[in-house]
C-alpha positions as CSV (number, residue, x, y, z in Angstrom):
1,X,-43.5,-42.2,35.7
2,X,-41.0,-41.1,38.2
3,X,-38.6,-43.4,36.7
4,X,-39.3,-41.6,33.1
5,X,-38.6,-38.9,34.5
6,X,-35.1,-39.7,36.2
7,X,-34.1,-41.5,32.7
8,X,-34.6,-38.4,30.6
9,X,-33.2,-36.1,33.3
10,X,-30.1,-38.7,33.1
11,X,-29.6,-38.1,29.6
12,X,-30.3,-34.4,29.5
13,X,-27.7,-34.1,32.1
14,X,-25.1,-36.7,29.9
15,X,-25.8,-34.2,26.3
16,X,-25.2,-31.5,28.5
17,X,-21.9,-32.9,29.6
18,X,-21.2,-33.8,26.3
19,X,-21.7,-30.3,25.1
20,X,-20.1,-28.3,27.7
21,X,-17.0,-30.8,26.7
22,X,-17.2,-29.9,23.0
23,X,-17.5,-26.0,23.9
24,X,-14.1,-26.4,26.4
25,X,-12.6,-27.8,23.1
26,X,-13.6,-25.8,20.3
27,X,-12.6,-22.8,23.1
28,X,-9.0,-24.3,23.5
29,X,-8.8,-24.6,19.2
30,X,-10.0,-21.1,18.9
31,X,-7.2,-19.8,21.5
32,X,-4.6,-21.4,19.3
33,X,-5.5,-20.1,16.2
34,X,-5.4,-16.7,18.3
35,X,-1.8,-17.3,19.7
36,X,-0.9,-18.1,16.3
37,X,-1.9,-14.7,15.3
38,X,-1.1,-12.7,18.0
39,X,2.5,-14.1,17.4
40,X,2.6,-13.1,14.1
41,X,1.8,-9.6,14.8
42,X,4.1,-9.1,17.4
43,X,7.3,-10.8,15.6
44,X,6.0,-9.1,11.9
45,X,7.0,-6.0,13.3
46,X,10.7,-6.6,13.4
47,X,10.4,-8.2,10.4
48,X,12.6,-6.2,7.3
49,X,12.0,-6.6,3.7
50,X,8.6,-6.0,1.8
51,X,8.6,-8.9,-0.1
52,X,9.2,-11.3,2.7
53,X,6.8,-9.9,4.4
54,X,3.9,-10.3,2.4
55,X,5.4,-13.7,1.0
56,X,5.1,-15.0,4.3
57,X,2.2,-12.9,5.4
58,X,0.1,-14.7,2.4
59,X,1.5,-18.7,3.9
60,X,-0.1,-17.4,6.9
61,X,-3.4,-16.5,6.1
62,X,-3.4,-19.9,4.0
63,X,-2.4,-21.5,6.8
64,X,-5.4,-19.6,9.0
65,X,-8.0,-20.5,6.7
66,X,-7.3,-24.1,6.2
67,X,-7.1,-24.2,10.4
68,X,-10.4,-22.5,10.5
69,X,-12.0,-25.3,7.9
70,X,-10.1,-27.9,10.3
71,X,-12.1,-26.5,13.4
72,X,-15.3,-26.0,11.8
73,X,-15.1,-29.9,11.1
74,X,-13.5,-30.8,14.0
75,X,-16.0,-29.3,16.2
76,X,-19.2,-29.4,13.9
77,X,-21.4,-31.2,16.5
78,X,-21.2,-28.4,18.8
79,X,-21.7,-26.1,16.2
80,X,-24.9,-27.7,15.0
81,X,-26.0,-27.9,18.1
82,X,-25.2,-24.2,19.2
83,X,-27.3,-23.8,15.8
84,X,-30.1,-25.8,16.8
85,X,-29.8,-23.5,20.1
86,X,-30.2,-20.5,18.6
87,X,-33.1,-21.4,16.3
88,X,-35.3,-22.3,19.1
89,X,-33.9,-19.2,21.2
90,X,-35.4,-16.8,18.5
91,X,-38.5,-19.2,18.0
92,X,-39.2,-18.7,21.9
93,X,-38.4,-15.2,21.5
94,X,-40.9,-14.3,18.7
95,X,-38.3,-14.2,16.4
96,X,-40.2,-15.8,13.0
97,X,-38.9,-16.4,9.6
98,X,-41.6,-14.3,8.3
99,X,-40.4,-11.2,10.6
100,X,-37.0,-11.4,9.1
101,X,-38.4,-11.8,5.5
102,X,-39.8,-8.8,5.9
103,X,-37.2,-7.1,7.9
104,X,-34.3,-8.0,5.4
105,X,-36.6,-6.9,3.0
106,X,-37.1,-3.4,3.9
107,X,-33.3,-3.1,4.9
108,X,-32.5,-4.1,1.4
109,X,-34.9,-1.8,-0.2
110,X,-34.1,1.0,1.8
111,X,-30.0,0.8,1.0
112,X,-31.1,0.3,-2.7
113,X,-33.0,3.5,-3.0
114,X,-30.5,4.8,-1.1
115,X,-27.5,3.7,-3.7
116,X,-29.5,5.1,-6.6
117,X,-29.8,8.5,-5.5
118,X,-26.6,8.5,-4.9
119,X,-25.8,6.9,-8.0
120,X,-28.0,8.5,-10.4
121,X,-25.9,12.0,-10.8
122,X,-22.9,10.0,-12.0
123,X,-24.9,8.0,-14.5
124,X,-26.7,10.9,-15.3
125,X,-23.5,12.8,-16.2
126,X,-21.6,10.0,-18.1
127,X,-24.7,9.4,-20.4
128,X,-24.9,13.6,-20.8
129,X,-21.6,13.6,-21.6
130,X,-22.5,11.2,-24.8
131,X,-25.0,13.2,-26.2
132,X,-25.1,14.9,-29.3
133,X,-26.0,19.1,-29.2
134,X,-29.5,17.9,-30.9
135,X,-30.2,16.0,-27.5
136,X,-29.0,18.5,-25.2
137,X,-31.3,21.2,-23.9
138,X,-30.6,23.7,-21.0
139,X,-31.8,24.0,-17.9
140,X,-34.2,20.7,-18.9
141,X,-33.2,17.2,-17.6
142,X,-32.7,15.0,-21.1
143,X,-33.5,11.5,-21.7
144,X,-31.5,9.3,-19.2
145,X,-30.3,6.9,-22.3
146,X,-28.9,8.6,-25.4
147,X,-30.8,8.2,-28.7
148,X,-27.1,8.8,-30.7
149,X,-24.0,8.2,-28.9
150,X,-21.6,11.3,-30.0
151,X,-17.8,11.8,-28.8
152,X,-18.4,15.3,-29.9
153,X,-18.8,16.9,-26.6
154,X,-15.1,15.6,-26.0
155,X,-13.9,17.2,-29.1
156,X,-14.9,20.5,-28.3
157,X,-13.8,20.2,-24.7
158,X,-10.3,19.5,-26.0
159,X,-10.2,21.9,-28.6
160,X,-11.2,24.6,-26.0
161,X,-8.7,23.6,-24.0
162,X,-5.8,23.9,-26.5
163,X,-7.2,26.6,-28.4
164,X,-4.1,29.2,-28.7
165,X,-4.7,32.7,-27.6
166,X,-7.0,30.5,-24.8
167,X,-7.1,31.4,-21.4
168,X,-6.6,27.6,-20.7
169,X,-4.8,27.0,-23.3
170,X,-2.3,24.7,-21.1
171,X,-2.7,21.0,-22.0
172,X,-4.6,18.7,-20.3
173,X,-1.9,16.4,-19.5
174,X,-0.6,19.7,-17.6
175,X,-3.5,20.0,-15.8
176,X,-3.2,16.6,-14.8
177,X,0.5,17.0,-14.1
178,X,-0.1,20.2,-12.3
179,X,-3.3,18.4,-10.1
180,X,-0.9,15.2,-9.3
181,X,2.2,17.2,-8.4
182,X,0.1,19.8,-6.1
183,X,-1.9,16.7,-4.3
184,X,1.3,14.6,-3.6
185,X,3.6,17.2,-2.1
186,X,0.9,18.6,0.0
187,X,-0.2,14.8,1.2
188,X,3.9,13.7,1.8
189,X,4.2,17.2,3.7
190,X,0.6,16.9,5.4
191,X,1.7,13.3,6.7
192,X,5.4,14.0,8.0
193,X,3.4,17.2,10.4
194,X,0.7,14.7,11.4
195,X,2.4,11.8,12.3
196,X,5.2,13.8,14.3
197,X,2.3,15.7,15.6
198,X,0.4,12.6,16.5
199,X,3.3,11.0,17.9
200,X,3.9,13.5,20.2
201,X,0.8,13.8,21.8
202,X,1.0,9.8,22.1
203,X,4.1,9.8,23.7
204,X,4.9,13.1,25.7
205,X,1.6,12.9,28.1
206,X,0.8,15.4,30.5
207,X,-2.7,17.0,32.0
208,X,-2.6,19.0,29.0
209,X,-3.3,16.4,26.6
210,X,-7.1,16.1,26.9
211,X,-7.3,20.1,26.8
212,X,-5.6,19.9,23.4
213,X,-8.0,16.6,22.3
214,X,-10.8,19.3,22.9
215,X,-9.0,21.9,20.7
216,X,-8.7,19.3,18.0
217,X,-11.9,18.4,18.1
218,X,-13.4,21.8,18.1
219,X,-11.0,23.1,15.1
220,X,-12.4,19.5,13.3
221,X,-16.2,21.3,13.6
222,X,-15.4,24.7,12.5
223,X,-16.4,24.8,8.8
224,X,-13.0,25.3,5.9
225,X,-14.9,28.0,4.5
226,X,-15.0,30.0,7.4
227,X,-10.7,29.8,7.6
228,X,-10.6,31.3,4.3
229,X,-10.4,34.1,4.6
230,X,-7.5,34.4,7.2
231,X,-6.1,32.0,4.7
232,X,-6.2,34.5,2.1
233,X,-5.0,37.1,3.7
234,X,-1.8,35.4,5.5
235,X,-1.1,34.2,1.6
236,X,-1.5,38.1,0.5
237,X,0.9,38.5,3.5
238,X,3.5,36.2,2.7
239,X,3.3,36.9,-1.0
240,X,2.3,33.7,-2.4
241,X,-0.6,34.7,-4.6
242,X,-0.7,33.1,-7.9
243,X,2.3,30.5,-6.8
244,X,2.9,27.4,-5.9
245,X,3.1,27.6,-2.2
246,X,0.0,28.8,-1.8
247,X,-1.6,25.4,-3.1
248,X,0.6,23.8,-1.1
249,X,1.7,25.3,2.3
250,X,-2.2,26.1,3.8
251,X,-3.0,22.6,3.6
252,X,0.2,20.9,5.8
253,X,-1.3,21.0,8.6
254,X,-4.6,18.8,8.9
255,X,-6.3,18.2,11.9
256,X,-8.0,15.6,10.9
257,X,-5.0,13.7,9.8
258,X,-3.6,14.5,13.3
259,X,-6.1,13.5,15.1
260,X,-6.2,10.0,13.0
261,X,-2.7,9.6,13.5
262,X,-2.7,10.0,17.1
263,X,-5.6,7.8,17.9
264,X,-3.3,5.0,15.6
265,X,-0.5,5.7,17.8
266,X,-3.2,5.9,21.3
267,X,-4.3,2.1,19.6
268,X,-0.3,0.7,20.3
269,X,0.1,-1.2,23.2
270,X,2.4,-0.6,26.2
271,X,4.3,-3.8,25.9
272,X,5.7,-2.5,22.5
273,X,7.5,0.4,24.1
274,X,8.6,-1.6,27.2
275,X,10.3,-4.5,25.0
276,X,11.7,-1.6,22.8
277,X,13.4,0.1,26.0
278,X,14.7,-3.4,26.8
279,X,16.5,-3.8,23.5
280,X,18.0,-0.5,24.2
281,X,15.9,1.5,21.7
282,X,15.3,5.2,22.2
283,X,12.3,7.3,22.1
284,X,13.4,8.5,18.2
285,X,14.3,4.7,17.3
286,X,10.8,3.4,18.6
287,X,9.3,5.5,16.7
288,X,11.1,4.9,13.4
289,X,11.7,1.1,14.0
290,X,8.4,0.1,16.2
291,X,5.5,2.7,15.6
292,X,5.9,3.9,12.0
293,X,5.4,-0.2,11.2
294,X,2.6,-0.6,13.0
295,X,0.5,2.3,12.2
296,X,1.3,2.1,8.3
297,X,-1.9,1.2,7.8
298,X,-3.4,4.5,8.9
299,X,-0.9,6.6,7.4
300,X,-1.7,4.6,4.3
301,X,-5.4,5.7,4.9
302,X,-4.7,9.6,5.7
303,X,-2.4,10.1,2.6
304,X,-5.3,8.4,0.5
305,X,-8.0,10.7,2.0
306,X,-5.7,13.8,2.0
307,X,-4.2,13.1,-1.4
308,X,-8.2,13.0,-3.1
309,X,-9.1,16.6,-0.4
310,X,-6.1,17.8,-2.2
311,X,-7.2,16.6,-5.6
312,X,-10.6,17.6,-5.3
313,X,-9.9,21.5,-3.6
314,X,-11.9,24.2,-6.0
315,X,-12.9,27.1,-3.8
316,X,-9.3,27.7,-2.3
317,X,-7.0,27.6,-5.8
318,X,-10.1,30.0,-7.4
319,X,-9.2,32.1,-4.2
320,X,-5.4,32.3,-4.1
321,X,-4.8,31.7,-8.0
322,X,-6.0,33.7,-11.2
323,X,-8.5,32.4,-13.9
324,X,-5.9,33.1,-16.1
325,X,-2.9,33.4,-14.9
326,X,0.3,30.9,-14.2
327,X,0.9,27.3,-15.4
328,X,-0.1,25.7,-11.7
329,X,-3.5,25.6,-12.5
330,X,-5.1,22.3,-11.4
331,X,-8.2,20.1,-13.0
332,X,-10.9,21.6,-10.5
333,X,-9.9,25.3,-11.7
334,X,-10.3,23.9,-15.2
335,X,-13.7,22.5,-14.3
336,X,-14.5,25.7,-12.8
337,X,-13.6,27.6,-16.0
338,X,-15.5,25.3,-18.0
339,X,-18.4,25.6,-15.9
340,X,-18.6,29.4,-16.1
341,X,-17.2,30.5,-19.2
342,X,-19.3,32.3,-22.1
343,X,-18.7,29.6,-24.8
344,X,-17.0,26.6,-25.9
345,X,-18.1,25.5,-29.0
346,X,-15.8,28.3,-31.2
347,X,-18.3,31.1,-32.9
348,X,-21.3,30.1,-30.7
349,X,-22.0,31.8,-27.2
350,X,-22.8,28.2,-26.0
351,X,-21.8,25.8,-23.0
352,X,-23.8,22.9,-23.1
353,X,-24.6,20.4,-20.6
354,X,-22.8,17.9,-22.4
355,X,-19.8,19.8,-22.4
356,X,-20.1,20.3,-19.1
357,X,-20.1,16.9,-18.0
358,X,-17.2,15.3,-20.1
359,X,-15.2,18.1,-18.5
360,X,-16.9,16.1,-14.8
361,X,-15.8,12.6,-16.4
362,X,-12.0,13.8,-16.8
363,X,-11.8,15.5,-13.9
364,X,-13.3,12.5,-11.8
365,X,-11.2,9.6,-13.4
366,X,-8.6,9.7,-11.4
367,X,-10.5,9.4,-8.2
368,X,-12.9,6.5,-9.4
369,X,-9.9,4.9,-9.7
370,X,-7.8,5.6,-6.6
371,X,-11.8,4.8,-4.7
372,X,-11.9,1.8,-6.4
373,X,-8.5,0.5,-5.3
374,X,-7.8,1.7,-1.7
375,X,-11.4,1.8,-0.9
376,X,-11.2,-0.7,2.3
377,X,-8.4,1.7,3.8
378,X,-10.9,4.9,3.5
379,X,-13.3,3.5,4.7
380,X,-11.0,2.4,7.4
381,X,-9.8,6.1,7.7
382,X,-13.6,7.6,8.1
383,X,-14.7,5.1,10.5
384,X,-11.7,5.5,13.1
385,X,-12.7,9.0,13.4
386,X,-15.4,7.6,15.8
387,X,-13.4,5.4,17.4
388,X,-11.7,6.4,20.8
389,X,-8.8,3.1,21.2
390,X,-6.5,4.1,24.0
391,X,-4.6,1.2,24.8
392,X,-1.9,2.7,25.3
């Protein structure tokens, strides 16, 4: 018996051997594949040209998946095995496959109820929008399906729009124009303030700095509706009622852009600014050269997220601009109009729901899209406002 014992002891002892081997050497593969990338980031930055960038950028990540499918290979007895391991951790721990059923279950269910109320409005509004009058009943939620698809409510919307003598009688294309042009200069001028801004409290530190984190983070919780009225008035002040600058000028400085920007700057590493001061680079050519590069990304992200605030601003240009006055009026002011006016449809006293929401579809377009495309760097944008990376 004893020698039973001793036997399987002696090969317990040679598997685990045998697996604290494979473990040293799928560890060594792994720290490769990091140095590989660690390389590229830190030489990428010096880099010049967008296309060769990305050209070479896109070799790379070829080259890191195929090295991935090489280790998994490579190495796939200790992965089975660390697989085995686990299995009969969670077995010992309680851990069923009924439990997860269940647990996955409810997750699921929960985000899918979840995703159709938020979903539901939109869907609601696009079939609305493709009513005909017949269908279209106020204050009454219709059928969620229409029984006769009708472009009529799109007609009307247009003619309103374009109906001489109007007070929005402006073009939609001008609306649009007017929306694009007021949301880009505000976001290019919002951007140049809060990366400067966030570069200097990333690079000129004193005690002060975490005094004026606080005072960034208390302005971030004040409400915007509660500023407007100072806004207002310093716009009566300054004279730019019913102009341009006053869509424009209020909304440069963002202190949530700021504070984005200087936790992407806080997230640079020391190293970067030593080497740069060993090539012979100042504090303005680090910044240009080293820093801009590296935090592109979240300048990316805060012009997409300032650029759709801009787009989407109603209760400030209603403020600052008349109903119907000037050509600057943008499409959330033409929403707005639509929304509370006495009638569309020309000789009725009527604004129907399906109106209403063709005016929503047009106006939201735009966004879907931009969503749609850049939505991995706004999502990257909102979730870095929890994040407190200082490794610099």
């Amino acid at each position: 018996m004893k020698k039973i014992n001793d036997r399987s002891q002696l090969q317990f002892n040679k598997s685990e051997i045998r697996f604290i081997k494979r473990k040293n050497n799928y560890k060594k593969d792994e720290e490769k594949l990091t140095q590989i990338i660690t390389k590229y980031d830190q030489v990428s930055i010096y880099w010049s040209g967008f296309f060769k960038k990305n050209f070479i950028k896109f070799y790379l990540s070829i080259f890191i998946y195929i090295f991935k499918k090489y280790l998994n290979i490579k190495n796939r007895k200790y992965l089975k095995t660390i697989e085995s391991r686990s299995k009969k951790t969670l077995k010992l721990a309680g851990d069923f496959w009924y439990k997860r059923i269940f647990l996955n279950l409810s997750t699921y269910s929960a985000i899918l109820i979840m995703f159709i109320f938020l979903l539901f409005p939109f869907y609601w509004m696009l079939m609305t929008s493709f009513k005909p009058y017949s269908e279209v009943k106020p204050n009454i939620l219709e059928s969620l399906w229409p029984k006769e698809w009708s472009l009529q409510a799109y007609k009307d919307m247009f003619k309103y729009i374009n109906a001489e003598g109007n007070q929005d009688s402006i073009s939609i294309p001008r609306f649009f124009f007017n929306s694009l042009f007021v949301a880009s200069i505000s976001t290019i001028l919002q951007l140049v303030v809060s990366v400067l801004a966030g570069f200097a409290i990333y690079n000129w530190r004193t005690k002060l700095n975490p005094l004026l984190l606080i005072i960034i983070f208390s302005i971030m919780m004040v409400p915007a509706e509660s500023l407007l009225l100072g806004r207002y008035w310093i716009t009566v002040q300054m004279q730019w009622k019913d102009t341009l600058m006053a869509l424009i000028v209020p909304f440069i400085g963002n202190v949530f852009t700021i504070y984005l920007m200087s936790n992407a700057f806080y997230d640079l590493s020391k190293d970067l600014k030593r080497a740069s001061k060993v090539d012979g680079l100042n504090t303005f050519q680090y910044f240009l050269k080293i820093a801009i590069p590296a935090v592109s990304g979240a300048i990316i992200t805060a012009g997409i997220i300032s650029f759709i605030d801009s787009w989407n601003a109603v209760l400030w240009p209603i403020t600052v601009m008349d109903k119907d006055s000037g050509q600057w009026r943008t499409i959330p002011m033409l929403l707005y109009s639509i929304m509370y006016s006495n009638g569309i449809i020309p000789g009725e006293q009527l604004n129907p729901n399906n109106i209403k929401m063709a005016a929503c579809i047009i106006s939201i377009l735009p966004m879907v899209v931009i969503f749609l495309l850049f939505q991995k760097w706004i999502i990257r944008g909102l979730s870095r406002q929890g994040s407190n990376g200082s490794k610099g």
